[in-house]
NUDOZA-418118 format. One record per residue (C-alpha): x, y, z. Coordinates in steps of 0.1 Angstrom, whole numbers, padded with zeros to 4 digits, always signed. Each point is the difference from the previous one (the first is absolute). Example, Ala and Ser with C-alpha at 12.3 -4.5 7.8 and 13.67 -1.06 7.14 Angstrom:
<sites>
+0123-0045+0078/+0014+0034-0007/
</sites>
This chain:
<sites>
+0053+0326-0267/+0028-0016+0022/+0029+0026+0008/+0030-0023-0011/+0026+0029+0010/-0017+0005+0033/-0001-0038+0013/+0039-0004-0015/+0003+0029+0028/-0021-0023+0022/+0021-0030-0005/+0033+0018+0015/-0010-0008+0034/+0001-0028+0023/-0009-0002+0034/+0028-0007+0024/-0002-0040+0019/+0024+0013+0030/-0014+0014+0034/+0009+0036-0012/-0024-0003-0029/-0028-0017+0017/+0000+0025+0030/-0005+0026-0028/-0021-0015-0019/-0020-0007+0036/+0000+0028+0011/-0012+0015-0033/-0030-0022-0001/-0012+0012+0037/+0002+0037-0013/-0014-0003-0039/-0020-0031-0002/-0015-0002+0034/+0003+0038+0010/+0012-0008+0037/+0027+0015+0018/+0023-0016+0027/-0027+0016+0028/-0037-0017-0018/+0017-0029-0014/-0014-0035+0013/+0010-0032+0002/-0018-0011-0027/+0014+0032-0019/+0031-0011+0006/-0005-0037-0017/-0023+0018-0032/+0032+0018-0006/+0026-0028+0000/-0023-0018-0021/-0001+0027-0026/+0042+0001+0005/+0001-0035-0008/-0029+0000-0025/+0020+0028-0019/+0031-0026-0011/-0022-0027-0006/-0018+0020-0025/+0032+0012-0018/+0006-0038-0008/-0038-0004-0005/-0001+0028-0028/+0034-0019-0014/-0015-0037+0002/-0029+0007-0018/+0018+0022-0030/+0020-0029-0006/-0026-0024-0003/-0015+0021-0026/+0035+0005-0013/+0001-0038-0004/-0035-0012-0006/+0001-0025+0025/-0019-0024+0007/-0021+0008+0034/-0015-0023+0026/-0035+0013+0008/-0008-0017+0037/-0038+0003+0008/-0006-0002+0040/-0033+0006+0011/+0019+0007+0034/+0034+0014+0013/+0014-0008+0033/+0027+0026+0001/+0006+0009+0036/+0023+0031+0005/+0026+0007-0028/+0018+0029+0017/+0032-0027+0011/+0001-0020-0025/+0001+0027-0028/+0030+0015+0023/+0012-0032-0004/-0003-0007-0032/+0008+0032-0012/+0039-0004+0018/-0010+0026+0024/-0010-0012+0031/+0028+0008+0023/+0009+0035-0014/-0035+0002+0009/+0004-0009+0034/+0033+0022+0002/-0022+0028-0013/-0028-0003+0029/+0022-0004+0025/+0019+0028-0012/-0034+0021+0006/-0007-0020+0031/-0028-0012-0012/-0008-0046+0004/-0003-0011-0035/-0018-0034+0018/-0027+0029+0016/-0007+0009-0038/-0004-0033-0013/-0024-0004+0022/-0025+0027-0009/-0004-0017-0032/-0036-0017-0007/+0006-0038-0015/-0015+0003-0038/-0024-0029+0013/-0016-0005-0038/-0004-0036+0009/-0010-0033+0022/+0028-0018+0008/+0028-0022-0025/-0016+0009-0032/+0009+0034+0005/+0027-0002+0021/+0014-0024-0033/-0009+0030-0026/+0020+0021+0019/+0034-0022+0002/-0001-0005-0038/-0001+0034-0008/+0025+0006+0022/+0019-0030-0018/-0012+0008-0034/+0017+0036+0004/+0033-0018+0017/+0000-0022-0030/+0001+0029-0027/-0027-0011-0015/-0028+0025-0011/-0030-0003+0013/-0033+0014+0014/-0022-0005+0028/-0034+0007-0002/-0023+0000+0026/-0029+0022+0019/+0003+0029+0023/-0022-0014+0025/-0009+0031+0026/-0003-0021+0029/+0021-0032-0002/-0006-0027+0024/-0015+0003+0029/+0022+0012+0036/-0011-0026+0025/-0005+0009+0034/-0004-0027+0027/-0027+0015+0024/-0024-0025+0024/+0023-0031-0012/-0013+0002-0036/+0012+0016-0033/-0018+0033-0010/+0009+0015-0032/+0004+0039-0004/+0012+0017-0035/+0034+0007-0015/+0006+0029-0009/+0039-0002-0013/-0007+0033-0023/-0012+0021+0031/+0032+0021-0005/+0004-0008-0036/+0027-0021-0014/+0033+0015-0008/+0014-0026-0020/-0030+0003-0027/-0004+0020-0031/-0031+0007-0014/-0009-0002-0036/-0028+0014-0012/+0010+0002-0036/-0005-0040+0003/-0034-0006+0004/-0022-0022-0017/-0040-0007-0005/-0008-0027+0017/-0035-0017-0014/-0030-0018+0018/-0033-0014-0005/-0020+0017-0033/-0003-0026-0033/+0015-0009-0029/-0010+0004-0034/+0017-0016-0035/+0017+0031-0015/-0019+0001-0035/+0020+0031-0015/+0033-0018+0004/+0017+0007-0034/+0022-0031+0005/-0009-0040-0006/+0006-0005+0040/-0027-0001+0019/-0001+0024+0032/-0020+0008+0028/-0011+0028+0017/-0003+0003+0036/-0024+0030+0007/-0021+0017+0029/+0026-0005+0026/+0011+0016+0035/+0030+0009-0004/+0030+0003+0026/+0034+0018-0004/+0032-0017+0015/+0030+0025+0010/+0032-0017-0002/+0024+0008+0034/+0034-0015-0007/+0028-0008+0032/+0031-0006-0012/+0020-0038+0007/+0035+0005+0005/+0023-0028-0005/+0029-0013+0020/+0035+0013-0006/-0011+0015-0032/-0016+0026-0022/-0033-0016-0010/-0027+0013+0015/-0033-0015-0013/-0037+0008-0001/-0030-0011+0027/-0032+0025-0015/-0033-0008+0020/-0031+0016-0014/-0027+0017+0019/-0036+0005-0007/-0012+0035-0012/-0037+0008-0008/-0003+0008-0040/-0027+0023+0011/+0011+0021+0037/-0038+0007+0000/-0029+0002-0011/-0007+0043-0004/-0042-0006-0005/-0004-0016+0034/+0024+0023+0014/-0018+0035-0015/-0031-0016+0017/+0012-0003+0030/+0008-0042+0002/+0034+0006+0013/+0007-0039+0010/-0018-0015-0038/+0023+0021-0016/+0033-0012+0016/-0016-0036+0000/+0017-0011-0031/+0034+0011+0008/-0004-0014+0033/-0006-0036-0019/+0024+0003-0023/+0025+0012+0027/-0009-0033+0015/+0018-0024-0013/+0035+0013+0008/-0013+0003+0033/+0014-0031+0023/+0014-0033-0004/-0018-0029+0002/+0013-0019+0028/+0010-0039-0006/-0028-0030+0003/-0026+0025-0005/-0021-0025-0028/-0002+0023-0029/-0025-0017-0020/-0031+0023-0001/+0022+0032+0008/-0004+0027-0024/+0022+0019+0009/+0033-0020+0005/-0007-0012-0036/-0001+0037-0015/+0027+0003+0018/+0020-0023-0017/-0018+0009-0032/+0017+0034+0009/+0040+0000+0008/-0002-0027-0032/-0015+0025-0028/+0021+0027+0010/+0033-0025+0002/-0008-0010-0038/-0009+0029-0011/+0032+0016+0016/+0019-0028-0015/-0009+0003-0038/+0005+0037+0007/+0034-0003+0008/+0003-0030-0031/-0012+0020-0024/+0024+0030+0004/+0023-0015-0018/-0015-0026-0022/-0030+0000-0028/-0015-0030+0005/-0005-0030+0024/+0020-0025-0019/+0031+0005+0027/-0023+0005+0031/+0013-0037+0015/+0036+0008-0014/-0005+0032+0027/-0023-0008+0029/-0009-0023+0023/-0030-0002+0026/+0005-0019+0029/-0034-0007+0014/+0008+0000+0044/-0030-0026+0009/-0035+0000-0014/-0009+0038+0011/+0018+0016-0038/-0017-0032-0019/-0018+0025-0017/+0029+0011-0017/-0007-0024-0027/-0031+0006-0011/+0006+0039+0002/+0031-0001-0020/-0021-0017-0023/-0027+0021+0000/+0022+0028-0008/+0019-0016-0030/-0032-0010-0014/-0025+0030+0008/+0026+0030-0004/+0027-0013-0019/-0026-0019-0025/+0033-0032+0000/-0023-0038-0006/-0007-0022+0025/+0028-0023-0015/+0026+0025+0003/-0011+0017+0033/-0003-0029+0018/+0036-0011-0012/+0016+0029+0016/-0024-0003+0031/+0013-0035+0006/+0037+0004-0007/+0000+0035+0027/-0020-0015+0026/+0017-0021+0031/-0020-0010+0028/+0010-0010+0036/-0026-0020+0022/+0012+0004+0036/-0030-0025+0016/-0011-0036+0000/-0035+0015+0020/-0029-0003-0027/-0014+0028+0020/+0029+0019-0011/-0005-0004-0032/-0021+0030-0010/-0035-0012-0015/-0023+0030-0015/-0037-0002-0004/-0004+0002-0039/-0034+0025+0004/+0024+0024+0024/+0025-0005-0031/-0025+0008-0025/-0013+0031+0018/+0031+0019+0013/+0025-0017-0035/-0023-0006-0029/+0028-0003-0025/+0024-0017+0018/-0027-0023+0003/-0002+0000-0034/+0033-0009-0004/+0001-0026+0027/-0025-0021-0013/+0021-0002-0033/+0031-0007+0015/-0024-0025+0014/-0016-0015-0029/+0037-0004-0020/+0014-0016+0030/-0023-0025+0005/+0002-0009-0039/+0036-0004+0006/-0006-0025+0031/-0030-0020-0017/+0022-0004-0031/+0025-0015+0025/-0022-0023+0026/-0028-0005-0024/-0031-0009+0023/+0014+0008+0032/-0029+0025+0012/+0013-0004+0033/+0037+0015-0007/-0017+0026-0021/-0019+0010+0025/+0027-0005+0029/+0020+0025-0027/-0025+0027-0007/+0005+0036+0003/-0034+0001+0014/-0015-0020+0029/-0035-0017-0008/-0022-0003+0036/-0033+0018+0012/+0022+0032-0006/+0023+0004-0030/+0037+0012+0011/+0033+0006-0021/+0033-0015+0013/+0025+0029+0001/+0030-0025+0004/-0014-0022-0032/-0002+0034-0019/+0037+0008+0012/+0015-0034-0009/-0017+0000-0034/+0010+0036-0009/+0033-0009+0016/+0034-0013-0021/+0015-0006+0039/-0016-0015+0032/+0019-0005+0032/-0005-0012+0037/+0020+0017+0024/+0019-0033+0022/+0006-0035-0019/-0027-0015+0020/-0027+0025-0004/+0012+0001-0039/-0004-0039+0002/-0036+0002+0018/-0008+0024-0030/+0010-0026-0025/-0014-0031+0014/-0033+0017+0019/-0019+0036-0005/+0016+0004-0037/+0008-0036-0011/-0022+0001-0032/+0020+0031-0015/+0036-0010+0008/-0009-0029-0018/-0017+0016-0028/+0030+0031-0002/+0033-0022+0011/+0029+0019+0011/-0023+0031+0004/+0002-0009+0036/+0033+0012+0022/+0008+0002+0032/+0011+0032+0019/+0010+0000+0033/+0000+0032+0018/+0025+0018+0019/+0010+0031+0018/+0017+0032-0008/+0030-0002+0027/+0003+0036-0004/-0030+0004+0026/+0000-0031+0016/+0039+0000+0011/+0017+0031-0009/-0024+0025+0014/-0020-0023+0025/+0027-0014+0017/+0028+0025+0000/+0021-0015+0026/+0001-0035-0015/+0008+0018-0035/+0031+0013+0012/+0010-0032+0017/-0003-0019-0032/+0016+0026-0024/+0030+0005+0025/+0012-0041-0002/-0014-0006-0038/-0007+0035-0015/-0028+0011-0018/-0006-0016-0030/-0027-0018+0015/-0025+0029-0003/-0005-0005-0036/+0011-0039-0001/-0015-0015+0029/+0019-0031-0004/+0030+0015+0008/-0016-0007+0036/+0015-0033-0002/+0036+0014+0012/-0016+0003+0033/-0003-0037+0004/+0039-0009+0017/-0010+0031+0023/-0025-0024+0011/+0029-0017+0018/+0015+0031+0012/-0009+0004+0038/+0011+0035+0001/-0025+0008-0034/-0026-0021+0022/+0007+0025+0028/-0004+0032-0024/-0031-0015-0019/-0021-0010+0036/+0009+0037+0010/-0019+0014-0027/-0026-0016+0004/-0004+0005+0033/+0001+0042-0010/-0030-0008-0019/-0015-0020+0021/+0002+0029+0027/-0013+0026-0025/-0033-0020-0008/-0001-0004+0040/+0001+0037-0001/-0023+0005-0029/-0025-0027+0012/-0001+0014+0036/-0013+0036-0017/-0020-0013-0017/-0019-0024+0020/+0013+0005+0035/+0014-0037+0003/+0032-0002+0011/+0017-0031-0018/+0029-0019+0010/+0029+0004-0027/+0017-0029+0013/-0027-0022-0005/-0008-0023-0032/-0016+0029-0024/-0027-0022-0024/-0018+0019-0028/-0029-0007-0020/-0006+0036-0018/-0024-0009-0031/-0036+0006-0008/-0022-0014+0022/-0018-0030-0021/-0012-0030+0006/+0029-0021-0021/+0031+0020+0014/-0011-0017+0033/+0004+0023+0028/-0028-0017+0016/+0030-0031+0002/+0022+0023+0019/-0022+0016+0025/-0018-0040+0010/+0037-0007+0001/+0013+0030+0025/-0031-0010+0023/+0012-0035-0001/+0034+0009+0012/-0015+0019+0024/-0018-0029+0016/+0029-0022-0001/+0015+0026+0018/-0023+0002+0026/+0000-0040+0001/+0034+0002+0013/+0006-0022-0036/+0028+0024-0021/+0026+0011+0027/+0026+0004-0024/-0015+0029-0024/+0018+0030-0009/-0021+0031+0007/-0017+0008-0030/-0023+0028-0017/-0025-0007-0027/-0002+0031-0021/-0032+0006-0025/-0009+0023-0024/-0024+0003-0031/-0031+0017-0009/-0031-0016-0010/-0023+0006-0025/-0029+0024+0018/-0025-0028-0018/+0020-0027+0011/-0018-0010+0033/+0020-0033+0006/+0031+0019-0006/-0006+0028+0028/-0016-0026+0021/+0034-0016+0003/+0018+0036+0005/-0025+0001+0031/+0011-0035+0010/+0035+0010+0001/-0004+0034+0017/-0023-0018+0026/+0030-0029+0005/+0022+0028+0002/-0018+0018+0030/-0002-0033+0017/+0035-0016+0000/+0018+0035+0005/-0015+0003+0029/+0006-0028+0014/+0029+0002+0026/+0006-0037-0002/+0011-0003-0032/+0008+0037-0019/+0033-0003+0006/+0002-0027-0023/-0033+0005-0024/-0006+0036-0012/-0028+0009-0029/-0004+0028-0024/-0023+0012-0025/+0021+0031-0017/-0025+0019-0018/-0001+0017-0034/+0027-0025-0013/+0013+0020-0033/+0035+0002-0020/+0017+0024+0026/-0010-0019+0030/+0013-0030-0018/+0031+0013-0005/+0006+0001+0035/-0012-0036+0007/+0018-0019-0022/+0033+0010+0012/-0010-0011+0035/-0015-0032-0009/+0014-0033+0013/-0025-0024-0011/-0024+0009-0030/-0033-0022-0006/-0007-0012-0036/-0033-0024+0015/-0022+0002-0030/-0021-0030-0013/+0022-0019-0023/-0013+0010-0035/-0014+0034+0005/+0028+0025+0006/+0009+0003-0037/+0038+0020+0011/+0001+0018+0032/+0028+0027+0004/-0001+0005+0033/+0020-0028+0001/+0028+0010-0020/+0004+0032+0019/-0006-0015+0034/+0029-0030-0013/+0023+0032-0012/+0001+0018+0031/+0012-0036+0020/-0032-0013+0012/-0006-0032+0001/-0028-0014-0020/-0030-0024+0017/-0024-0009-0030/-0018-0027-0017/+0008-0013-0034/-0018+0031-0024/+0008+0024-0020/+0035+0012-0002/+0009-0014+0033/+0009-0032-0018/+0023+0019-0023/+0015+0018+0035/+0003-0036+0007/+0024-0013-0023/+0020+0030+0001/+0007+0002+0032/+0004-0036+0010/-0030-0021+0017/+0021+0002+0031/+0000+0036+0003/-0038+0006-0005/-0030-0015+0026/-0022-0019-0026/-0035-0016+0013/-0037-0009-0012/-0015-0017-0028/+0015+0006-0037/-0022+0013-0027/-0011-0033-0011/-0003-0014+0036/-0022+0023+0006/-0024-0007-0033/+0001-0038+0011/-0011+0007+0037/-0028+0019-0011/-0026-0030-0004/+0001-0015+0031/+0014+0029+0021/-0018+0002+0036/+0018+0033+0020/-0023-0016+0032/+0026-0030-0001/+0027+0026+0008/-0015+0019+0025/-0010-0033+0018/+0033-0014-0001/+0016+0024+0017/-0010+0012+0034/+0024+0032+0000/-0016+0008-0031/-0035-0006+0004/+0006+0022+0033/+0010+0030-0016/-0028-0001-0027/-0023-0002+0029/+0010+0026+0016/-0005+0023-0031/-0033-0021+0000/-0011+0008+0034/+0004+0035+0003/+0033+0002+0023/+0020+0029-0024/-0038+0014-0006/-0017-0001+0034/-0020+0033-0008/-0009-0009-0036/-0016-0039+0002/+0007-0022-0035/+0018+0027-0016/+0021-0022-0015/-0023-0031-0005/+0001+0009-0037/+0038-0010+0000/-0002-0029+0018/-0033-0015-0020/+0022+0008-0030/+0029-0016+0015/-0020-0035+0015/-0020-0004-0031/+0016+0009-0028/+0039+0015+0005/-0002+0005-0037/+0040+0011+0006/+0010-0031+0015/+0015+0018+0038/-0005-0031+0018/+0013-0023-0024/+0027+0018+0004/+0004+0012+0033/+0021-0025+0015/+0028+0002-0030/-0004+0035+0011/+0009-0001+0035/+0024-0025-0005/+0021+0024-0024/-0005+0025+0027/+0019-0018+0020/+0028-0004-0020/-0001+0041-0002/+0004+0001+0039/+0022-0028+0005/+0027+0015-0028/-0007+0039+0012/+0018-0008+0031/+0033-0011-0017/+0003+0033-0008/+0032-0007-0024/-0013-0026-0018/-0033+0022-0005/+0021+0027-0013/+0019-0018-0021/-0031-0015-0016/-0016+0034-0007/+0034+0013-0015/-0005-0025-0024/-0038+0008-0009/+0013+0034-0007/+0031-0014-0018/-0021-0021-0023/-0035+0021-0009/+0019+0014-0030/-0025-0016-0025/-0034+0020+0017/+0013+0030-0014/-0021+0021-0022/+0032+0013-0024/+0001-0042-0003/-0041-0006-0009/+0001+0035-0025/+0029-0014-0016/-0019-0031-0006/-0033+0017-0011/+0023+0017-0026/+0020-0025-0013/-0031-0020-0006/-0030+0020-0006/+0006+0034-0006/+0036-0002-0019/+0006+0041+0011/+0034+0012-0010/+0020+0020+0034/+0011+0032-0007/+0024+0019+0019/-0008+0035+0006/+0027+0024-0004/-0005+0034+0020/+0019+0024-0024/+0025+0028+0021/-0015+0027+0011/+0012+0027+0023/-0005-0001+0035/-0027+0027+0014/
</sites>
């Protein structure tokens, strides 16, 4: 029984937020936690232990969020990511705990470089790219916002992959991040869950009640262990919940094969079981057929829902308030399954009918669809269903069979739009649509930019936002500026706080005071200044790294992104050989030296994708040696791009490329934090770049290409050979990928590319090369009026106030989940 008298004693301290009380808590935490002295202490000691020093004060306001939210009975906001892109959190929960610079004042105090223990932090790299880069800002916004909420997610053991550039190509090697475990984690073994696959199900004949109920025997069973990290928010006391779950054997082994000497069959169940928690699945990997990523799924989703009515029914009786209290927002297809376990659950344990079950299913689920790319759209083969989910199979086909009543009572004989609807797809193999069994279980769907969200409506999902109108919104994404200003891009920060002040960390908008500084030559003077600091410190951090030693004062032009075929790097590198000739032909003599920066990782399966690494590592070698002309072309390839090495680019970025296909990017948000630390934006007509647009004026963004449309009217008579014919400069450069001259030692390496490219271009680089490189123009033409350039980038920065994420939670709130803030109140306690 809880000791009430002895945690009142408890309460009575509080730990102190002034460099005093962090050295002692430091110092504490080297000594009792970590059992090091000032002599055996390391580095990485020393950054474990200011971890736990901040980690203590964010868990005094964690203990106090999550009392009052019980206090309250509030209703929560249960995000379900199958991945988190988190980065390092050590700044910005200094940061946003108020702490940071008695922090500072604190390690300097002890002579010891708090940026030296930043660095000896792994990035939580529990993701591919935006999607979990995008989970990450709204929690951070969610928790800035007041509003209660949960992350839920898995504990992946090796998060993507560290990419190492060896022999010009991309080799992958493991990430390790909990190697020297994580100090900002808590385990929580007294959450754990069964977690059921394969077996069968039989109708439950002794059922005492009138509902009918099935059992679902003979399974292998898993056990999920919940690990919560604590979310602080901004400037104040909330401090919100991310709990990943990771994969325990029910069984640790198996003792008769052990006693008889089997030593590897009896650990061969854990070791499966263990398995799925093992490592992320990287990005453009095609799922379909893969057991494994779809018990994984399966797996963070049963323990999120069972965690969820957990926590529901501590303080309620029934199920009749369960959409009055929670909310599931369903992050892409990958938690789909969310429906029809939540279903299974009401229906199998909780003995509710289908009518009723499926009422609250529907009015707690969201979904968000972040892709237009039907390959993206997850797809599951009904007999791997059937084998590793028998009842939610079960329960699928229902959902299936009501649904399609409801849409043949509506377009009676249609067969087509029934079919176009189905949960399930007829062919040679049976499959179930994931995002059709979201959107039907779903009371909200929304797109991520207004022209993906329109795409949605009027292409991939036209039949059901005309069968379910107003189900479909639009939600355009945004950043945290917390990360992406305050603690990237320190320097800038202070400039901007010390001539408008600092209300623009939680309302971005305020951003907008900036704009009669634009005028201001002396501001123009401060704001070039810090960037050139950054530029200097990627110069530094790129030269370690790679041993190219880049020119800060030349044009620095980014294209950091995964590598894929529609994000069109393959446009920029034909591009940078193109200048390069021009160059050589004596053609541009008045270019502004330039260097074209890459980063990205491909998928290890995606052979066009490395292919087009190798192209631009190969470029790279050629053109930076080249005596003639690397004073005014340089190439990089900075490997193992990830949230920390980000962090460092965008601050030093003057031009950021936003080159996808028009109609595939569905947001982008490297964008937005490229546009927020004053780079100026080159990009075609997709995603959110149109939105960047028309905030920051046509005039202050490089626009080219085909629009959306355009490009679904070229596609019936489009020839890429007329392009590459009708320009010699061009066709030049393709033939010199063609004919070996950046491969000499490996013939036709990159014939592959340049079939694809002559013969199909399904992306449409040609078409739009020449919009490209006359945009590219414009870029080095303006750089060199270095005011007006400045003052142009003063105003990206002074009008990307709407790409905040406090600005797209708001909106999923207001309009979907209809959460009520509250404000946390840390009671007095005294100082220890």
């Amino acid at each position: 029984m809880r000791n009430s008298a002895l945690f009142e004693k408890w309460g009575l301290f509080k730990k102190g937020m002034d460099a005093k009380g962090i050295q002692l808590s430091f110092a504490s935490h080297i000594e009792y936690s970590l059992s090091k002295d000032q002599y055996t202490a390391t580095m990485r000691d020393l950054y474990q232990s200011l971890a736990l020093t901040a980690r203590d004060r964010i868990i005094e306001r964690w203990i106090q969020t999550q009392q009052m939210y019980h206090e309250h009975d509030v209703k929560r906001i249960y995000y379900l990511s199958a991945e988190y892109l988190m980065g390092r959190v050590l700044t910005t929960n200094l940061i946003n705990l108020g702490m940071y610079d008695e922090t500072k004042k604190a390690m300097d105090e002890l002579h010891v470089e708090l940026a030296n223990l930043v660095e000896m932090e792994p990035d939580m790299g529990l993701g591919n790219g935006g999607l979990g880069r995008l989970a990450a800002c709204f929690l951070d916004s969610m928790a800035t916002l007041e509003l209660p909420a949960h992350g839920y997610g898995i504990r992946y053991e090796f998060g993507i992959f560290d990419q190492v550039i060896k022999n010009l190509r991309q080799t992958e090697h493991p990430e390790n991040w909990l190697k020297y475990t994580n100090p900002w984690e808590i385990a929580r073994p007294e959450y754990s869950y069964t977690v059921r696959y394969y077996g069968k199900v039989e109708e439950d004949n002794e059922s005492n009640t009138s509902i009918r109920k099935n059992k679902w025997i003979d399974t292998s069973d898993v056990l999920g262990i919940a690990y919560d990290t604590p979310i602080a928010g901004y400037g104040n006391n909330t401090v919100n919940t991310l709990r990943l779950w990771a994969a325990r054997a029910s069984k640790e082994f198996n003792l008769e094969y052990f006693q008889h000497g089997d030593y590897l069959k009896a650990v061969e169940e854990k070791n499966i079981s263990e398995n799925i928690s093992k490592v992320l699945y990287p990005n453009d990997e095609i799922f379909e057929g893969k057991e494994l990523r779809l018990k994984q799924q399966y797996f963070f989703v049963s323990c999120s829902i069972q965690d969820i009515i957990r926590r529901y029914l501590i303080q309620h009786n029934n199920f009749d308030q369960f959409p009055e209290k929670v909310v599931i927002q369903m992050n892409d297809t990958h938690p789909s399954l969310a429906v029809a376990e939540l279903m299974r659950i009401l229906l199998d344990v909780h003995s509710l009918g289908w009518k009723k079950a499926w009422d609250i299913t529907s009015r707690t689920c969201a979904y968000t669809n972040h892709t237009l790319l039907s390959e993206a759209l997850e797809k599951w083969p009904v007999n791997m269903f059937k084998n590793l989910l028998p009842r939610h199979l079960q329960i699928i086909y229902e959902i299936n069979r009501r649904f399609l009543r409801e849409v043949s009572t509506i377009c009676i004989g249609d067969e087509n739009k029934i079919r176009r609807m189905s949960l399930i797809e007829e062919g040679n193999e049976q499959k179930i649509r994931m995002a059709h069994l979201a959107i039907v279980g779903s009371h909200s769907v929304n797109g991520v930019a207004e022209l993906h969200t329109k795409l949605l409506r009027e292409t991939v999902l036209k039949d059901f936002d005309e069968m379910f109108p107003g189900k479909f919104t639009n939600k355009t994404n945004g950043i945290t500026p917390r990360r992406w200003l305050l603690a990237a891009n320190p320097d800038l920060s202070r400039l901007i706080s010390k001539n408008i002040g600092t209300d623009w960390i939680t309302n971005l908008n305020r951003l907008r005071d900036l704009e009669p500084l634009s005028e201001d030559p002396q501001f123009r003077k401060k704001w070039q200044k810090v960037k050139q600091i950054n530029k200097e410190i990627f110069t530094s951090l790129a030269s370690g790294i790679t041993g190219l030693l880049l020119d800060p004062d030349s044009i620095f032009d980014f294209q950091v992104k995964r590598i894929h075929e529609y994000k069109r790097q393959l446009l920029n590198i034909l591009h940078v050989i193109y200048c390069w000739l021009k160059i050589k032909k004596g053609i541009d003599t008045n270019i502004h030296p330039r260097t074209f920066i890459f980063g990205g990782k491909a998928a290890p399966g995606y052979f066009i994708a490395k292919l087009i690494i190798r192209l631009i590592c190969h470029t790279a070698k050629v053109l930076n040696n080249d005596k003639s002309t690397n004073s005014l072309l340089q190439v990089l390839f900075i490997p193992n791009y990830r949230v920390s090495l980000a962090e460092r680019i965008f601050p030093a970025a003057d031009v950021s490329e936003q080159i996808s296909t028009a109609g595939y990017e569905a947001s982008g948000t490297s964008n937005m934090k490229f546009a927020l630390n004053g780079a100026m934006t080159i990009g075609t007509l997709d995603g959110a770049n149109i939105e960047i647009m028309e905030e920051v004026g046509k005039e202050n963004i490089f626009i080219f290409g085909l629009s959306a449309q355009e490009v679904v009217d070229m596609r019936h008579s489009y020839d890429p050979k007329t392009f590459y014919h009708n320009d010699p400069i061009l066709k030049k450069t393709i033939d010199l990928i063609k004919d070996n001259f950046f491969s000499p030692e490996d013939h036709d390496l990159f014939m592959p590319l340049i079939d694809n490219l002559l013969n199909q271009d399904p992306y449409l680089v040609l078409a739009d090369f020449e919009s490209y490189h006359q945009a590219q123009n414009q870029v080095n033409e303006l750089y060199q009026n270095q005011d007006e350039w400045t003052r142009k980038a003063i105003l990206n920065v002074a009008r990307i106030g709407k790409f905040s994420s406090d600005r797209t939670i708001s909106e999923y709130n207001n309009d979907i989940w209809k959460v009520s803030p509250l404000k946390i109140i840390q009671e007095e306690r005294l100082p220890r």
